[in-house]
N, C-alpha and C positions, 0 to 999 in steps of 0.2 A: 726283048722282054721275056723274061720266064714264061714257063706254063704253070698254068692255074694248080696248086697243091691237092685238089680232089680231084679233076676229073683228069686232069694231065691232057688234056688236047687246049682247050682255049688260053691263049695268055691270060696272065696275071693281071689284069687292067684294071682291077677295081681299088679304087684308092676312100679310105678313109675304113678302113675295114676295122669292126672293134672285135678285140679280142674274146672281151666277155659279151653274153646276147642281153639284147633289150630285156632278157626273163631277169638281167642282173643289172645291169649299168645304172638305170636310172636308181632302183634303192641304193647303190655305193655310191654315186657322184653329184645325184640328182638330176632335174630335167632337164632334159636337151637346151642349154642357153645359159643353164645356170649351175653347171656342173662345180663342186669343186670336189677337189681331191687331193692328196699330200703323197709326195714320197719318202718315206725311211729308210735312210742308207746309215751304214754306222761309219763311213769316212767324217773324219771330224770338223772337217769345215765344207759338213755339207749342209745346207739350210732345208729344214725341213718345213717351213710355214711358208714356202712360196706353193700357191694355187697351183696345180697343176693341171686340175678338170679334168677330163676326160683322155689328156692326150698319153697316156703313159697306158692306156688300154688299146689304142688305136695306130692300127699299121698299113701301110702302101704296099701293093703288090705283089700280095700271098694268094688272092682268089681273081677267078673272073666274074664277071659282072652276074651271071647266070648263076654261077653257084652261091653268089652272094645271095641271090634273087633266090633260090631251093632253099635257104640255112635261115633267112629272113620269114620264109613260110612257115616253118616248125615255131620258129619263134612267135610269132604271132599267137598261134593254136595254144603254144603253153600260156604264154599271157594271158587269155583272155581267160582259160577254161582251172588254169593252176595258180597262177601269181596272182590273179587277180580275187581269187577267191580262198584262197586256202586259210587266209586269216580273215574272213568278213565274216561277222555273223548271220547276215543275213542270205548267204549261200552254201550255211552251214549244214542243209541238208546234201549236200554233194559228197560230204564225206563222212567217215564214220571213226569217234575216236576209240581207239583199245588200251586201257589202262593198263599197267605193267606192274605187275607184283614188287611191294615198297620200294617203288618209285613215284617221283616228282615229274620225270619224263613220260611221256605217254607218246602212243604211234597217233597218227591222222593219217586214214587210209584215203585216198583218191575213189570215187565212185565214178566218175564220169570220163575221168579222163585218159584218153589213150597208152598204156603203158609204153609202147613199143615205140611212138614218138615222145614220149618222153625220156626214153635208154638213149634215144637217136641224139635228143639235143643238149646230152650229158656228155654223149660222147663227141659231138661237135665241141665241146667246151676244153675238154682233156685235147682235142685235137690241136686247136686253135691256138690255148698255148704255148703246147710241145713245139711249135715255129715261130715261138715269139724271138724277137729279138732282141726287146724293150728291157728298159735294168729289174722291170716288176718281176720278168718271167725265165726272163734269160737263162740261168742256170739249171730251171726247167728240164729235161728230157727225158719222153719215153725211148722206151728201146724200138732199136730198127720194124721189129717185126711186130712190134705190138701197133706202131704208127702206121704201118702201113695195114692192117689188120684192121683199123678203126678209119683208114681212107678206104679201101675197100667197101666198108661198112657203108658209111657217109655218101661216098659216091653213088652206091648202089639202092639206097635205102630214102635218099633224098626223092623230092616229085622231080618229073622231069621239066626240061626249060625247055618252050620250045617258043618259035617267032618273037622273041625275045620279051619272052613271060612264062610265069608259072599261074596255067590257071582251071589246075585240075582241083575240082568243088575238093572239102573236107572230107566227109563220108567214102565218098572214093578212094581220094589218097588211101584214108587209114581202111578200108577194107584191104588194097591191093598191096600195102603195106606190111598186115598181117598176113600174108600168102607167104613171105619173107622171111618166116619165122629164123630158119636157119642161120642166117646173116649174124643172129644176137647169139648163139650159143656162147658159151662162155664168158660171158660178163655179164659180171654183179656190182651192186652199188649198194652204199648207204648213204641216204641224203636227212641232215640234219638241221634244223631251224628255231626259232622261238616263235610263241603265239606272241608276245606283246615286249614290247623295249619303249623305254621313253621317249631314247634318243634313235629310231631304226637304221640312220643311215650310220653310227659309229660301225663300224667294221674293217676289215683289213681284204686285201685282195695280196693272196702268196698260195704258192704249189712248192711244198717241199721238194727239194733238190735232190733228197736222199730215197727218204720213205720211199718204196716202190710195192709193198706189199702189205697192204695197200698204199695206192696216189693218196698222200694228201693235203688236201686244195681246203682253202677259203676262200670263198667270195663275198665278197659284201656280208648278205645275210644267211648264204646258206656255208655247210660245210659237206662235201664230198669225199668220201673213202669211194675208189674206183680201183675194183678186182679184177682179173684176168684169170681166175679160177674164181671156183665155190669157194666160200669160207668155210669154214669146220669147226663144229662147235667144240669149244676145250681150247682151241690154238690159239696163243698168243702169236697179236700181228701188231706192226710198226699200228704208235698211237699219238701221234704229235698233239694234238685236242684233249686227252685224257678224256675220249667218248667211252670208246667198245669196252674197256673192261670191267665198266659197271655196268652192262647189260651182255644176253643173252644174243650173240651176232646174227643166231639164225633167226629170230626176229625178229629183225631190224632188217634185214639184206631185203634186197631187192633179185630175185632171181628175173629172167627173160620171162614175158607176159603176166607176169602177176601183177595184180593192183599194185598201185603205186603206194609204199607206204613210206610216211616224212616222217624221221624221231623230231618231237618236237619237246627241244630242252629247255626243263625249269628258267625263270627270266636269272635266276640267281646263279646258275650256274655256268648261262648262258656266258652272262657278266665274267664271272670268274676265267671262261677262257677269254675274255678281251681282254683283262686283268694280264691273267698270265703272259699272253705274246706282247702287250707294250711290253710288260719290264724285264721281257729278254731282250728288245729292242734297244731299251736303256743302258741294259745291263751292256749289250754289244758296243752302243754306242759312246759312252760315259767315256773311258779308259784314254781312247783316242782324242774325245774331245779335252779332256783334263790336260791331257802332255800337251799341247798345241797351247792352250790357254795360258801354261805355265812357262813355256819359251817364249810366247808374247808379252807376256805380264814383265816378265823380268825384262826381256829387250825394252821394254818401254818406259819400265820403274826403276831399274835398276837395284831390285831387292825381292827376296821370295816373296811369293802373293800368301797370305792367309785364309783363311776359312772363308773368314767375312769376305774378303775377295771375289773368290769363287763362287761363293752365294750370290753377289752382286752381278757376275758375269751373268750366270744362268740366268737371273732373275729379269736382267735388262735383254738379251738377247735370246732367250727363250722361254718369254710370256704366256701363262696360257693362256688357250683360246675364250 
């Protein structure tokens, strides 16, 4: 059995491991039991309306039990203190919003909550994927030094496990935590979200293959740019979302121990980028499915298929929801 990819001493043992944390799964899949989820590949006879739930986030054998148990604790703390509040009204004294010269996006800064665990369980997330092996993440990859850079981090930066628990109080942790500071130099984030969607759980879960400066990831509801330097105001950086260059980067970054602030974008805008990635998915996917339909069509009819045809195909085998 392998060793465990953070600490590198205990096996790999722990099975059922999700890719994304609880801060994310349940708004992309929904609740534990009632997950569903879809995959989009643009191979053309590939079916995209079978259920997949949870299992295309979920891997055997990359962590051990204990480190599961450290990366399970952080998760918890953002839950309870960040996801679980950031859009309630009524623990809307935690945070404080700062509107943004004409704009419809505005920041919601974090008042309460740990910055420096919440860099940790951003970068648990960038980690996690970069060892995916699944078709969501696969093509995925940070470079050598920056993964081991963010194991380092992780490893060292996580509570400890000991008699097979983690069960050093909150307060603790994050005092001893911040003594740490070091560990985060250089890395920066922008973390992106809406205050209200009709539909919350529409969203996509992808890490671009390419972008590397910045990572960028969607999950479910949030969007992540993840630096390895400062950003600098005036430079143009990879923008897969079409976020940062209508706003002012250095306002929006997230440097090491600063309050946490979340761009939180227009619901119409927000919409617009889920707009945008379906119908490059379409767009990717169509071409392939058209040839395939059209060698079938004819082997079965023996004559070109027409419009009407093709409308009919789609219409019967790719229903919407």
């Amino acid at each position: 059995m392998p060793l465990c990819a953070i600490c590198l001493q205990r096996e790999a043992d722990q099975t059922g491991s999700h890719m994304l944390s609880a801060f994310i799964i349940e708004s992309t899949v929904g609740e534990r039991g009632k997950e569903k989820g879809y995959l989009i590949d643009d191979e053309p006879n590939f079916d995209y309306r079978n259920n997949t739930g949870a299992a295309p986030v979920v891997e055997d054998y990359l962590f051990c039990r204990g480190c599961e148990q450290r990366m399970s604790y952080i998760e918890g703390y953002i839950c309870r203190e960040y996801r679980d509040k950031i859009k309630t009204e009524r623990f809307a004294q935690g945070f404080r919003d700062i509107h943004l010269p004409e704009q419809q996006d505005f920041i919601r800064e974090a008042k309460n909550v740990d910055p420096l665990v919440f860099t940790l369980l951003i970068a648990t997330l960038l980690f996690r994927i970069s060892l995916s092996s699944s078709k969501l993440f696969r093509e995925f990859e940070l470079r050598p030094d920056e993964q081991e850079q963010l194991r380092v981090l992780i490893n060292e930066a996580l509570p400890a496990y000991e008699n097979f628990k983690v069960k050093i109080k909150n307060n603790k942790y994050i005092s001893e935590l911040n003594q740490k500071r070091e560990l985060f130099e250089g890395l920066y984030y922008i973390i992106c979200t809406y205050d209200h969607l009709e539909n919350p759980t529409e969203g996509y879960n992808l890490a671009h293959p390419e972008f590397r400066l910045p990572y960028n990831i969607m999950l479910g509801q949030i969007i992540v740019f993840f630096f390895f330097e400062k950003p600098r105001a005036g430079a143009r950086y990879l923008d897969y979302f079409k976020v940062l260059d209508s706003h002012d980067i250095t306002a929006i970054t997230n440097a090491p121990g600063d309050k946490i602030k979340t761009l939180i974008i227009a619901e119409e805008n927000w919409k617009a980028i889920l707009e945008r990635e379906r119908n490059k998915l379409v767009e990717k996917k169509v071409p392939g499915l058209m040839n395939k339909f059209v060698a079938d069509f004819i082997r079965d009819h023996n004559r070109d298929p027409t419009n009407d045809d093709w409308l009919n195909y789609v219409k019967e085998n790719f229903p919407e929801e």
